[in-house]
N, C-alpha and C positions, 0 to 999 in steps of 0.2 A: 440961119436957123433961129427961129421964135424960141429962144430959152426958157422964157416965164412959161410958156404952152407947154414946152416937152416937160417941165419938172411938174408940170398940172398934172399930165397925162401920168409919169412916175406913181405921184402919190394914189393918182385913183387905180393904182395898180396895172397898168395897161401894157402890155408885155411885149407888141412894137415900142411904144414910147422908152420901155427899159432896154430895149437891144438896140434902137439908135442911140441911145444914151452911152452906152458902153463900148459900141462902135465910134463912138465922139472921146470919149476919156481914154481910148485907146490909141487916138491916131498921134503923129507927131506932128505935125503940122502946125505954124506958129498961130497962125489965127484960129486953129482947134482948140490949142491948148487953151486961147483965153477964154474963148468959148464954154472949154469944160469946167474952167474955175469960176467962171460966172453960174452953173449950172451947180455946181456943188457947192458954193455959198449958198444961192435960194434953197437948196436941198437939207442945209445944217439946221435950219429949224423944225424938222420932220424930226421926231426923236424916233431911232434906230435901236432896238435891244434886241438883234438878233440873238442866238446861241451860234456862235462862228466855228466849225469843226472844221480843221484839216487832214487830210487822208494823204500817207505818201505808203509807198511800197515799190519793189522791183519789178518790172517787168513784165507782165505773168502770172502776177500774185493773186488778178481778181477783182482789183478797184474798180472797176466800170459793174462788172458784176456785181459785186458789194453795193455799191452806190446805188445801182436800181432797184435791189431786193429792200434794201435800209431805206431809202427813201420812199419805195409805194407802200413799207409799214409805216412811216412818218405821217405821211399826207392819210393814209387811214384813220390815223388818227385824229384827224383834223387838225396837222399841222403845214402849213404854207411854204415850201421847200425852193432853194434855188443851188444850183451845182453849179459854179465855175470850175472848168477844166482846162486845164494848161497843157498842152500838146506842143512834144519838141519842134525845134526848126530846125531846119535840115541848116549845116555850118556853112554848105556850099551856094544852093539855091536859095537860103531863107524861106523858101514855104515850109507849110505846116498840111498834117492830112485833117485835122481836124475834125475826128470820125467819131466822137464819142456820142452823139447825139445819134448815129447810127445802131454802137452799141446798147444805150440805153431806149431802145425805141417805144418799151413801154410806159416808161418814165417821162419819156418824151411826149407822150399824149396824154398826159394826167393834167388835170383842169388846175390842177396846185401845185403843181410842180414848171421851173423853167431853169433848162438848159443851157448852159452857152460856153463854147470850147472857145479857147484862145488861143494864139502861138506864144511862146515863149516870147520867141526873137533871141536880143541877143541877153538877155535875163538870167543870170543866174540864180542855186537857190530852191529850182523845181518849180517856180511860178513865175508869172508876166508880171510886166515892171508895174502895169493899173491894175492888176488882181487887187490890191485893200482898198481902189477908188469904187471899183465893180461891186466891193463887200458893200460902198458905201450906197452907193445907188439902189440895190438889192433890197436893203434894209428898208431904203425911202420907200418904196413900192409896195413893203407891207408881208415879206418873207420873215416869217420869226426864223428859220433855220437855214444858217446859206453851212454849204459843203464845198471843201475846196479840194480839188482834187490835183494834186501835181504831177509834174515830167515823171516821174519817178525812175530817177538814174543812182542812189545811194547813199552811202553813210552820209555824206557832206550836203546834202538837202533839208536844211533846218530851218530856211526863210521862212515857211508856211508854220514855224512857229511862233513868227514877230506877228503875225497880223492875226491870229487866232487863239480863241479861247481853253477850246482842248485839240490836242495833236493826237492822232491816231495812226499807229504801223501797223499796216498789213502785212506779213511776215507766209510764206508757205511753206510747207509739212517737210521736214529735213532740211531745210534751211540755213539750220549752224547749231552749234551747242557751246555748251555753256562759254568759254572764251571768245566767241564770236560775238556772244549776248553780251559782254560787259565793256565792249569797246566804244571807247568814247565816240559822241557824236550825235546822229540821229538816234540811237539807242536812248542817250540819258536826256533828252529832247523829250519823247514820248511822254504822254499821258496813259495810253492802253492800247497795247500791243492787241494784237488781233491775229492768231492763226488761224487762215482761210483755208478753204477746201479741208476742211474734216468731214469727210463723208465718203463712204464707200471703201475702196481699198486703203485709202492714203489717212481715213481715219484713227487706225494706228499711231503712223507715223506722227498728225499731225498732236496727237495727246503727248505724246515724246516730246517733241518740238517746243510744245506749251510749258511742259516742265523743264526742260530746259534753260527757256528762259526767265520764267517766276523763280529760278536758281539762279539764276543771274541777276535778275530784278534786287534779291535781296542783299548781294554785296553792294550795290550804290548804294552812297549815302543820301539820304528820306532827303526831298525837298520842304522845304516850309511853307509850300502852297499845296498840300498834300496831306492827306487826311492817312490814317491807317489803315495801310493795308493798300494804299497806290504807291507808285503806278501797280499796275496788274495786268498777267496775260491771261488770256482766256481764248478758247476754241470757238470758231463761228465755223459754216458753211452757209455762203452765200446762193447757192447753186439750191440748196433745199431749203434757205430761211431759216435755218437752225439756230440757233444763239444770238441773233439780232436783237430780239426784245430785252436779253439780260444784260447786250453789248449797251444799248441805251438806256439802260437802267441805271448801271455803271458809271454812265458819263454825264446822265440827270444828277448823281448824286453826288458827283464830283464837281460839279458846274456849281451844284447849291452848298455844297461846304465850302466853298472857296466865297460865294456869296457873301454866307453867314459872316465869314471870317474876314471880310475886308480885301480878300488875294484878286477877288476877279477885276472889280475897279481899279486895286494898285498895278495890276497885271495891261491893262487897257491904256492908262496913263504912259506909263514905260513903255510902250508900242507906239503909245502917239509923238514921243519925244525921240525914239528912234527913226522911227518913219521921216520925221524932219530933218534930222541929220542925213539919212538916206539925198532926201529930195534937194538938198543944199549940194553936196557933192554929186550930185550925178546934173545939176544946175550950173557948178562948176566948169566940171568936164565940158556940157554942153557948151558955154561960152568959149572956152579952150577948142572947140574945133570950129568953132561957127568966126571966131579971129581970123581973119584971114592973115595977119602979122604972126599972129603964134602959129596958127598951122604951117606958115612957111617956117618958121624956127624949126618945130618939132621934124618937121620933114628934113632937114639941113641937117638936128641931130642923129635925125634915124638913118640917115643914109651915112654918116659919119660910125656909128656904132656897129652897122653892118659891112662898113670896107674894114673893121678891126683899129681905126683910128685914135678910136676915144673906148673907153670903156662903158657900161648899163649904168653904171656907178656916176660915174662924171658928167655922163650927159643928163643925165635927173638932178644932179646938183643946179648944173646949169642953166635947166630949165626952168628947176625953182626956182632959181636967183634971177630972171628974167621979170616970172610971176611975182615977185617980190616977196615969196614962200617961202625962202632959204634957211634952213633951222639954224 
């Protein structure tokens, strides 16, 4: 692969060039991967100032729906949109259905907007393991606004808020109340809660829902990247466009408080120092099974700890003290 060509094509914004590019930062493959770090060095001097938004919710809530109604108002406005979507893998097969790009089919044909669903694999989190490489390519190509869209499986889905700037729950109409809202986790994560589907019968419910949680919102304690009066929930229907424009209003003006005040940069730094710790240990692991000495160990332990011989305990001491890890 012509590296210096495809990161040309990137910048001049060419949307084959960015979806081989991300099919390349995706794969595992040892001469991929150099590939992809060769390809995101020449890419580092493209400066990237996306507004990076992640979107998590359960199930049902409306994300795909959300995404297309928020996003054909984005590019309305003359803003350059990219959605990565992360769609579970199945634990058995490892496929993925991949279908958001079906659900968004309007959004999907928009001259400023691009799509691209991902598998998880085996990722934890509610995102794929190159979702903040994919942010980074994104950026290079000229998207001021990438949207991340996750698995959305619950409370314990917080990764999508190491790689982004504001985090958004979509949350639906009877949902939980107030002691539901103050449990730690994805709840104290959030930047702005978001009750979908308020429209029609469930409109009701889903004003309930919203109070609900702005009562719960207020017994957390205020973060210091957070201005008065966030986080905040608030009513959208995506289904009729409804509350979109105040939902980004919201999050325009939290993006630029946090500017003002030094949170967004110190916020990006601490993502970048995370992210490397991430990529050291799971570089680890990798060499740990790519040994063929250690894999035959681990194997020797594992089948030792499953006849009851050895305990979970002793055989990770031991394994440490092999890797010269041993605390």
């Amino acid at each position: 692969m012509d590296i210096p060509q495809l990161a040309q094509g990137i910048r001049a914004g060419e949307r084959r060039a960015l979806a081989r590019a991300i099919t390349l930062v995706e794969s595992g493959r040892r001469d991929h991967r150099a590939q992809a770090q060769a390809l995101l060095d020449d890419l580092a001097a493209t400066p990237g100032n996306a507004l990076r938004v992640g979107l998590s919710g359960t199930p049902g809530v409306g994300k795909s729906t959300f995404i297309e109604s928020f996003g054909r108002m984005l590019t309305g406005q003359g803003h350059k949109v990219a959605v990565l979507a992360v769609d579970p893998s199945s634990a058995r097969s490892g496929g993925s259905i991949l279908g958001d790009k079906t659900r968004m089919e309007r959004l999907a044909r928009d001259p400023n907007a691009f799509i691209r669903p991902s598998p998880s694999q085996s990722a934890l989190g509610g995102v794929a393991r190159r979702t903040r490489e994919a942010v980074t390519l994104c950026e290079a190509a000229g998207f001021d606004i990438v949207l991340i869209e996750t698995v959305g499986v619950g409370q314990s889905e917080t990764m999508v808020a190491e790689m982004t700037d504001l985090f958004v729950l979509l949350m639906a109409p009877a949902g939980g109340d107030e002691l539901q809202g103050v449990k730690r986790g994805i709840m104290e994560m959030a930047d702005l809660i978001l009750v979908n589907k308020a429209d029609g019968d469930l409109k009701p419910a889903a004003q309930r829902t919203r109070a609900d949680y702005a009562g719960a919102l207020r017994l957390l304690r205020r973060r210091p990247q957070d201005p008065e009066g966030f986080p905040k929930a608030v009513c959208v229907s995506a289904l009729q466009e409804d509350g979109l424009a105040d939902a980004w209003a919201d999050m325009r003006a939290l993006a630029r408080w946090r500017r003002e005040n030094g949170h967004f940069d110190a916020r990006r730094a601490e993502q970048a120092r995370y992210w490397f710790g991430e990529e050291v240990r799971r570089g680890l692991l990798a060499r740990l099974e790519e040994d063929p000495r250690m894999r035959a160990r681990m194997d020797a332990l594992g089948a030792r700890v499953a006849a009851g011989e050895i305990t979970v305990a002793r055989a990770t001491a031991d394994m440490l003290a092999v890797l010269g890890a041993a605390p």
